[in-house]
C-alpha positions as CSV (number, residue, x, y, z in Angstrom):
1,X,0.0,0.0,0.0
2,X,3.1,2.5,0.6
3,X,4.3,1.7,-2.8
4,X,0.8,2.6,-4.2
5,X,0.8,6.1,-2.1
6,X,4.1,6.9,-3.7
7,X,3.6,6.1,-7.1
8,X,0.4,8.3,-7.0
9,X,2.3,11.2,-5.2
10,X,4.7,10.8,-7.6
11,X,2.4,11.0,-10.8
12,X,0.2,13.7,-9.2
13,X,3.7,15.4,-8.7
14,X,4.7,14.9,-12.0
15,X,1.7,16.6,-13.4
16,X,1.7,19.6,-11.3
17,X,5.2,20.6,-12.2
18,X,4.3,19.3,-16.0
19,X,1.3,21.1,-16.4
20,X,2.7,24.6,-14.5
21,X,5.7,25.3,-17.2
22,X,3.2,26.1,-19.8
23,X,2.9,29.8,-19.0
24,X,0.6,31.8,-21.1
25,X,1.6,34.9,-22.3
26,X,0.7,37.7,-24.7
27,X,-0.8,36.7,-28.2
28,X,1.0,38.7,-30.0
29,X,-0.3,39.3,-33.9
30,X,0.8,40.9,-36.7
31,X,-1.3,42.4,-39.3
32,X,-0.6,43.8,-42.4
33,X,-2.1,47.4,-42.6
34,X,-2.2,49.2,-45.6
35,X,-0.8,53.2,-45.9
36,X,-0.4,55.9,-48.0
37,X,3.3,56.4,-48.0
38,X,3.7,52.5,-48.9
39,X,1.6,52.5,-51.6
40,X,2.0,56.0,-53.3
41,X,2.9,55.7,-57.1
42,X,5.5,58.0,-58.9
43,X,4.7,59.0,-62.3
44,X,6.2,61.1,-65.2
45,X,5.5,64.7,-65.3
46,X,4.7,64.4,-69.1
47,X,2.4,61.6,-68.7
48,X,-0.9,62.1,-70.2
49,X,-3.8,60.9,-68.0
50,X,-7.3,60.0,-69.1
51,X,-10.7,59.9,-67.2
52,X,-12.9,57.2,-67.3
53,X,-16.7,56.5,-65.8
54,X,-18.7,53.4,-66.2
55,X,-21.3,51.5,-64.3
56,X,-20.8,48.4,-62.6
57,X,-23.5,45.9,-62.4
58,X,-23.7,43.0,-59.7
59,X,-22.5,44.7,-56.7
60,X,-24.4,44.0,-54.1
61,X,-22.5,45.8,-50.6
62,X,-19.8,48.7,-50.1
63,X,-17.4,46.8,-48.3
64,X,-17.4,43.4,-50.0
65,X,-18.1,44.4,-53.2
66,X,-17.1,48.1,-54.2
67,X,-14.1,48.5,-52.1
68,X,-12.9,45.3,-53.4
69,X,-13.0,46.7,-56.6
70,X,-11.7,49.7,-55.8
71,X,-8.3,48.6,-54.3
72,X,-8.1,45.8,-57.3
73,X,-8.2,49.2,-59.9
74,X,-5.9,51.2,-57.5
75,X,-3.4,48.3,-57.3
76,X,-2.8,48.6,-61.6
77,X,-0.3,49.7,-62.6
78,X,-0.7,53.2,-64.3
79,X,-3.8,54.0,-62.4
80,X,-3.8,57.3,-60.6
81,X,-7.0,57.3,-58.8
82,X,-9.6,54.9,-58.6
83,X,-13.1,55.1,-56.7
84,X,-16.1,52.9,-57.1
85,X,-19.5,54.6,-55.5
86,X,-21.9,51.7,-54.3
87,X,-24.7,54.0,-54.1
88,X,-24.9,55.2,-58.0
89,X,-23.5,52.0,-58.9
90,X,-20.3,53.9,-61.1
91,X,-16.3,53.8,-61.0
92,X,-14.6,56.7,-61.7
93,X,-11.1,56.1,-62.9
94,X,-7.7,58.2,-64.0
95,X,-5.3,56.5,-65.7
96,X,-2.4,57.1,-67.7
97,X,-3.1,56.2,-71.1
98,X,-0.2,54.5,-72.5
99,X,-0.1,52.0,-69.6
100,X,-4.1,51.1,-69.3
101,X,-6.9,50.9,-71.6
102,X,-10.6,50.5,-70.9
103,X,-10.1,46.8,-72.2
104,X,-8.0,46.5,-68.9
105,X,-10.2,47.9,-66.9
106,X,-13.4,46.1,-68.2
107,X,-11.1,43.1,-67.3
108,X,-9.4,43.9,-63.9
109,X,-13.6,44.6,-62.5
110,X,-14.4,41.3,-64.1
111,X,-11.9,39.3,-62.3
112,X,-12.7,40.7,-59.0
113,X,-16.0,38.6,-59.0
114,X,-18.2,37.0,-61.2
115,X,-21.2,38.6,-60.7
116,X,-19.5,42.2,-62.0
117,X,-19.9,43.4,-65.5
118,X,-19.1,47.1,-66.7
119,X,-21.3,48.6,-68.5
120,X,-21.6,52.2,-70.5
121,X,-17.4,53.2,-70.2
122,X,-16.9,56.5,-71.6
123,X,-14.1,59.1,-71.2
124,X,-14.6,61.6,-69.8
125,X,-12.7,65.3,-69.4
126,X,-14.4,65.8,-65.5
127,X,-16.1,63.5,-63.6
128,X,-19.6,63.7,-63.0
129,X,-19.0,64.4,-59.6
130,X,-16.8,67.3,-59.4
């Protein structure tokens, strides 16, 4: 019986001091944030820069669906500006010419989900906005 009593004191033992090293600390995570400075573009002086506004069909939220294409227009290269309005339903682009055409645009909206289709593109000297 005095073996028993040791071998139990001895596992109990064992677990204490087992299950007291796993200290918990901090969760510590890191998240990739987007900002300005990191993502500004250079471009040439002399670069001629067009306007473009077309409607975008198949949207059906702000943050799922228009900022998603937003940031997939900003992220070309050669675009200047880029900002899709959820409520009219419209992207307003500006885009240096010789790098993008409305072909690529039509193209980079349709990749970002397969519900989106442009629709009336025209270019534009202002947009409709300003």
């Amino acid at each position: 019986m005095k073996t028993f009593k040791n071998i139990l004191l001895i596992a109990t033992a064992t677990i204490f001091i087992v299950a007291c090293k796993n200290k918990v600390g901090p969760e510590i995570e890191t998240l990739e944030t987007e900002t300005a400075n990191a993502t500004a573009k250079t471009f040439d002086p002399n670069t001629v820069f067009a306007k473009a506004e077309f409607g975008i069909e198949g949207m059906t939220c702000e943050i799922g669906c228009a900022r998603t294409i937003e940031r997939k227009i900003t992220k070309m290269e050669g675009v200047k500006y880029a900002k899709v309005d959820f409520n009219k339903k419209m992207a307003m682009v500006e885009y240096d010419q010789d790098k993008v055409t409305p072909a690529d645009l039509e193209e980079t909206v349709a990749k970002a989900g397969k519900a989106y289709k442009v629709k009336d593109m025209k270019t534009v000297e202002r947009f409709s906005d300003e």
